[in-house]
N, C-alpha and C positions, 0 to 999 in steps of 0.2 A: 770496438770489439763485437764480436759477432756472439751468439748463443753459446756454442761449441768453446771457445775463448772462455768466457764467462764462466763458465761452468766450472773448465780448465783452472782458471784464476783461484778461481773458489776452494776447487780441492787441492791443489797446492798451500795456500792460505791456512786450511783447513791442519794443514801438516807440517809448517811453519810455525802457527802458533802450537801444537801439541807437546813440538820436541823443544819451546823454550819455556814453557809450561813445565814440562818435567824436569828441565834443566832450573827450574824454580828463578824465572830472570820474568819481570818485569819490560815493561816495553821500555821507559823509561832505564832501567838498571842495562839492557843492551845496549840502547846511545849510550851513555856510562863510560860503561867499560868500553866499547868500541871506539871510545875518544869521538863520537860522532859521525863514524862512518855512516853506519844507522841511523838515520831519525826514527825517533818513537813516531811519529806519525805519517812517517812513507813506511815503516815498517809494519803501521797497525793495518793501513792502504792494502798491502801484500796478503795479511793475514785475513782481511776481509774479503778478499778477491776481487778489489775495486783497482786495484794495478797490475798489471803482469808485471815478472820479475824476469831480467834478462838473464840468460845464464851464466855471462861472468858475474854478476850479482850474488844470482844463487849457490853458485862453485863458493865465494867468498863467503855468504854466509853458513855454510854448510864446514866450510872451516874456524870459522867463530865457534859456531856450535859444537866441532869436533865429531861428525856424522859423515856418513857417506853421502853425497849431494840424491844420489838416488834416495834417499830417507824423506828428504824433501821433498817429491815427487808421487802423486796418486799411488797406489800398490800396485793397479793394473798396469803400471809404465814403468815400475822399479824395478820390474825382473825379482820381486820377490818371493816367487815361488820358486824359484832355482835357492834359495837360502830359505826354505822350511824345513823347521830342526822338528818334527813333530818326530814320534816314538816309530810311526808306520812308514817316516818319511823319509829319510836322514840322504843328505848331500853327501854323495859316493865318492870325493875326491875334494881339495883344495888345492889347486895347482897356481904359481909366482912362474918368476920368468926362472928360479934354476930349483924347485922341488917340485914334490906330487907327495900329498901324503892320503892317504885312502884310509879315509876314516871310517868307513864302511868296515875294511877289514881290520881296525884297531878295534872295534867295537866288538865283530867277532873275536879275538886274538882274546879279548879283556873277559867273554861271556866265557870263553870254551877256559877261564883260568890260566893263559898265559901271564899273565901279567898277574900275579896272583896279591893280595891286598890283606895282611894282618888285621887292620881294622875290619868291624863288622859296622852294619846298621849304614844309617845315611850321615855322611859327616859333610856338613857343609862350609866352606871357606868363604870369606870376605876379601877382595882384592883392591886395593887401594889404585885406582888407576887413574889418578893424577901423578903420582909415582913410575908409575908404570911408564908412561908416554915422556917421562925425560929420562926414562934410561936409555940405551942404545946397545945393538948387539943380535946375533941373529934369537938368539932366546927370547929378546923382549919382542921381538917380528912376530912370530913365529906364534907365543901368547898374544899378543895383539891383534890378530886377524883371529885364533879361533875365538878370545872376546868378542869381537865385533859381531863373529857368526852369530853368537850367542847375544848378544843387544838384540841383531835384528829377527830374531826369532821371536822374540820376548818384546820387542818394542819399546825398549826402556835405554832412553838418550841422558836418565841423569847425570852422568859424564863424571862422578866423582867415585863412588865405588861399587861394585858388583859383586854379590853372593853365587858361589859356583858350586854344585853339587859335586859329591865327591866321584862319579861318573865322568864328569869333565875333569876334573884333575888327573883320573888314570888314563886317559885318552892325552892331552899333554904331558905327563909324565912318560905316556909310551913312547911318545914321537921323539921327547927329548933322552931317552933312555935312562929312564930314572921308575924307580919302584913310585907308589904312591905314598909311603912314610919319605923316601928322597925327596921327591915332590913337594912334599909340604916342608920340610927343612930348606931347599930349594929357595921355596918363597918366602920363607922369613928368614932365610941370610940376605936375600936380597930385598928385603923391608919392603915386600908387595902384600903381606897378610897384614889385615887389621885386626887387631886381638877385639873379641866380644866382650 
């Protein structure tokens, strides 16, 4: 391996161990559970930067970990500035192979009061999304990817549940045509709210 390689190595490693750090897994508890796909010590190898990781490797651990494989990958080569959710910044569309939803203008539709919200103040929800990922249906798609947008913004891979400002909920409530009190009934008919 040359410098350039190494370096490479390193901050991949560097992003590896982050996201199973947060996912609170142990080198050891990945062999584990992964029945030994994984060795905890080719895997410590990766995280130190003393291996390179081939990309069906990486693609597979990236689905262990439940991540987009670009997660795993330096920021400068993740393309994650095209998914920067800052307040100045916000991603003008998310488009699949049959929608387009332009949450630029959900955001405006939601400020100018279209989408008008009986609750006041800041209400925030918790989403169980181990739940989530064995349901099926374009609803669960659909909250699935804006979650995701929302992990990758936040950097947060613990993979088990996520707190969403009530901003996010009228923004998926809009797409899916539902008020934000619908919304929240919504997800606890379909047991994605964790009660606090």
């Amino acid at each position: 391996m040359d410098q350039a390689e190494r370096d490479y190595a390193r901050e991949v490693g560097k992003r590896l161990r982050s996201v199973r750090k947060q996912q609170r897994y142990s080198l050891q508890a990945v062999e584990a559970i992964s029945e030994k796909e994984f060795k905890a010590s080719v895997l410590g190898a990766y995280e130190r930067g003393e291996r390179s990781i081939s990309v069906p490797r990486l693609q597979r651990l990236a689905e262990f970990y439940h991540v987009g494989v670009d997660q795993l990958l330096p920021p400068e080569l993740a393309g994650r500035e095209f998914f920067a959710l800052s307040n100045r910044d916000r991603v003008a569309s998310v488009t699949d192979d049959h929608n387009r939803i332009d949450l630029a203008g959900l955001e405006r539709q939601i400020s100018a009061g279209v989408a008008r919200s009986r609750v006041t103040g800041s209400v925030k929800c918790t989403i169980d999304l181990g739940r989530l990922s064995s349901m099926i249906g374009p609803e669960r798609d659909l909250i699935s990817r804006y979650l995701s947008m929302i992990q990758i913004s936040r950097q947060d891979f613990n993979g088990r549940v996520m707190t969403v400002r009530s901003d996010d909920l009228k923004i998926i409530g809009a797409v899916l045509g539902l008020s934000f009190e619908d919304m929240i009934a919504f997800l606890d008919d379909l047991g994605l709210r964790v009660s606090s």
